[in-house]
N, C-alpha and C positions, 0 to 999 in steps of 0.2 A: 418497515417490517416490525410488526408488533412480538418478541418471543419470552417464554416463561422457561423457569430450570426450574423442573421438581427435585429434590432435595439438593437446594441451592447449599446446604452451611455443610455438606459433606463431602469428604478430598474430590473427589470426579466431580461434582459444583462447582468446586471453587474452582477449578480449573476451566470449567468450562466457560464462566466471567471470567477471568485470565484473558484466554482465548481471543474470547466475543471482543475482549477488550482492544486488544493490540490487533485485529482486523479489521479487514474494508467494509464487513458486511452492514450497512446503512440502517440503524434499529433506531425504533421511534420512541419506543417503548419497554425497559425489558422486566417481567415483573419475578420475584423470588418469590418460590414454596417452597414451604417444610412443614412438619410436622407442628404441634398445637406446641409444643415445648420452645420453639423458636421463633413462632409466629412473635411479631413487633421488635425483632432484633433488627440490626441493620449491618449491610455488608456495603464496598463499595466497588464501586464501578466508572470506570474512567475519574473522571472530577466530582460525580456526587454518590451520596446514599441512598443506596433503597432499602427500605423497612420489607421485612419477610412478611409475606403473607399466609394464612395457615390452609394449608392442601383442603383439606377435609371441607371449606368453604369458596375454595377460588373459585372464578367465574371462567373456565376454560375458551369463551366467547371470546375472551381479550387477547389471544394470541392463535398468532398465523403459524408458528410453530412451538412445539413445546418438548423441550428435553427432559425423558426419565434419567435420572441418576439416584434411587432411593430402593435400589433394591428390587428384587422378582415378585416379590409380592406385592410390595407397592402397584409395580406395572402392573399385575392381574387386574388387579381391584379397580385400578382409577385411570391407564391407558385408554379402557376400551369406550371408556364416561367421554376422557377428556378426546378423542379422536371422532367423537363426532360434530364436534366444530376446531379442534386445531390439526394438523397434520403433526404428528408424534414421531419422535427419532430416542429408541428406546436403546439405553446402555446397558441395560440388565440380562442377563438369559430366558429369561420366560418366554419373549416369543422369536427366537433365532433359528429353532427347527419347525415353527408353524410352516404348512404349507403355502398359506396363505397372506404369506408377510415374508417381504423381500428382506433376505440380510446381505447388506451391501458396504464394498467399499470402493468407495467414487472411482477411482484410475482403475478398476478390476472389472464390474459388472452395473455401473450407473444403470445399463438401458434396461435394468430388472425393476427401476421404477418406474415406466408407464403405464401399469397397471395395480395400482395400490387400492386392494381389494376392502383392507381393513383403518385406511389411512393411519397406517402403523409400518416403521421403517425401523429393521433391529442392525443393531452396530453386535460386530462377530466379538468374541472373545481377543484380546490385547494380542496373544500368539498367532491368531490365526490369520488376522487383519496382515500382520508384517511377513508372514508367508506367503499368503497368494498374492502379494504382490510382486515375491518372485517367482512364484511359479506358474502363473497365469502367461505370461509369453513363454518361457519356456514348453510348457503343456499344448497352447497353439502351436509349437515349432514343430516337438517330438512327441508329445501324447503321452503325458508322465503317468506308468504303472504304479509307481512307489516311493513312495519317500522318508526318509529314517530323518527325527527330527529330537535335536534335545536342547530344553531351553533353560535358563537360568535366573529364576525371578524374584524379584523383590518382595517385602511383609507387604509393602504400600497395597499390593494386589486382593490382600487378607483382608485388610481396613484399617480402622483406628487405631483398635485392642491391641493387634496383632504388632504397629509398630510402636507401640508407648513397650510392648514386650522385648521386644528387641533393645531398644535403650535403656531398658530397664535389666535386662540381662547381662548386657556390654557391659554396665557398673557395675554389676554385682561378681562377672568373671573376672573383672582389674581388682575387682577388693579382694579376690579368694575370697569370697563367699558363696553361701548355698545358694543355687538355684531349683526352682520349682517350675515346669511348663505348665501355661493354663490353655495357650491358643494352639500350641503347637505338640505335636507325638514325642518330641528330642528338643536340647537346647537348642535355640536359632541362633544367639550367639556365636559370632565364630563356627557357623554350622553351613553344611546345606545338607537339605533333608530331601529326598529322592519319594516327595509323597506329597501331592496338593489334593487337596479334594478328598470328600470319600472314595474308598475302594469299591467299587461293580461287580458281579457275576461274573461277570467277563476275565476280570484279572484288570483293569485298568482302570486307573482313579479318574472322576469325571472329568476334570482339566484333561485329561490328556483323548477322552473320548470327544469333548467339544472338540480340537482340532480337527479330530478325524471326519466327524459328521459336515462341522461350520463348512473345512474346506470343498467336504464332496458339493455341500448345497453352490456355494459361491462358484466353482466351477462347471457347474450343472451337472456332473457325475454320478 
């Protein structure tokens, strides 16, 4: 199996080589994209390097499947290019509420892929994936009305910015010195902040609205 990671040199990348790495899954080929900035950099994988190649030119023909990890916009743009010759498993939110595009996670609703209309597979938001995992039997037992849920997450979930702030914060609290927020509403230091995402109409920040939605799709609800 030939497969590509779109934004190979970014944390959810490099993890996803991690991953590829320490598994059974038999790869022939795997090739790295990013952005023009990191094109001819090299990462490694199992015993050797491979040199990045630059998104905006790859040849999507060379892989049987291919990982977004680069963002919602990224997916817009170049998903729907690169899915007419590889089948795509997008980590971004851009298409998790498409109707048209199964968001799945394998022990919950696999058989929502025999029919991949847009040869695009979205991965739920990190909260919602470890949710319906339990309450997907459950819900087949008794038929769950409701469910009150409160999670506790990491800067990692933000990105880079967000955790170079954190450790840059942490110093600056042990020195007694001033801090400034640039990513965050409140210090995240020594904090937790009761606010991910933008605020909605609604009254709920959109981290907490994707649960609600992700879970209803995943369960057919």
């Amino acid at each position: 199996m030939n497969i590509a990671i779109v934004g190979a040199t970014g944390n959810v990348g490099r993890k996803i080589i991690d991953v590829l790495g320490s598994s059974k899954i038999s790869i022939k080929n795997l090739y790295l994209v990013a952005s023009s900035k990191s094109a001819g950099l090299k990462l490694k994988f199992k015993d050797k390097e491979i040199e990045i190649e630059q998104l905006e030119t790859f040849d999507f023909k060379k892989a049987d499947i291919t990982f977004f990890s680069a963002g919602g916009m990224i997916s817009k743009k170049y998903a729907p290019i690169a899915a007419k010759y590889s089948t795509i498993i997008d980590n971004s939110s851009f298409f998790r509420m498409d109707p048209e595009v199964p968001l799945i996670v394998p022990q919950v609703n696999s058989s929502d892929l025999k029919n991949l209309k847009k040869n695009i597979i979205a991965n739920p938001n990190c909260s919602t994936a470890q949710l319906v995992l339990i309450l997907k039997p459950l819900h087949d037992l008794l038929n769950i009305k409701r469910v009150v849920v409160s999670t506790y997450q990491s800067t990692s979930g933000a990105g880079k910015a967000p955790m170079d702030e954190l450790l840059e914060q942490t110093k600056l609290s042990l020195e007694n010195k001033k801090i400034v927020s640039k990513n965050f509403t409140k210090q995240i230091a020594f904090n937790a902040i009761p606010h991910i995402d933008a605020f909605t109409d609604e009254g709920y920040t959109k981290e907490e609205l994707k649960m609600i939605n992700e879970t209803k799709k995943i369960l057919d609800e």
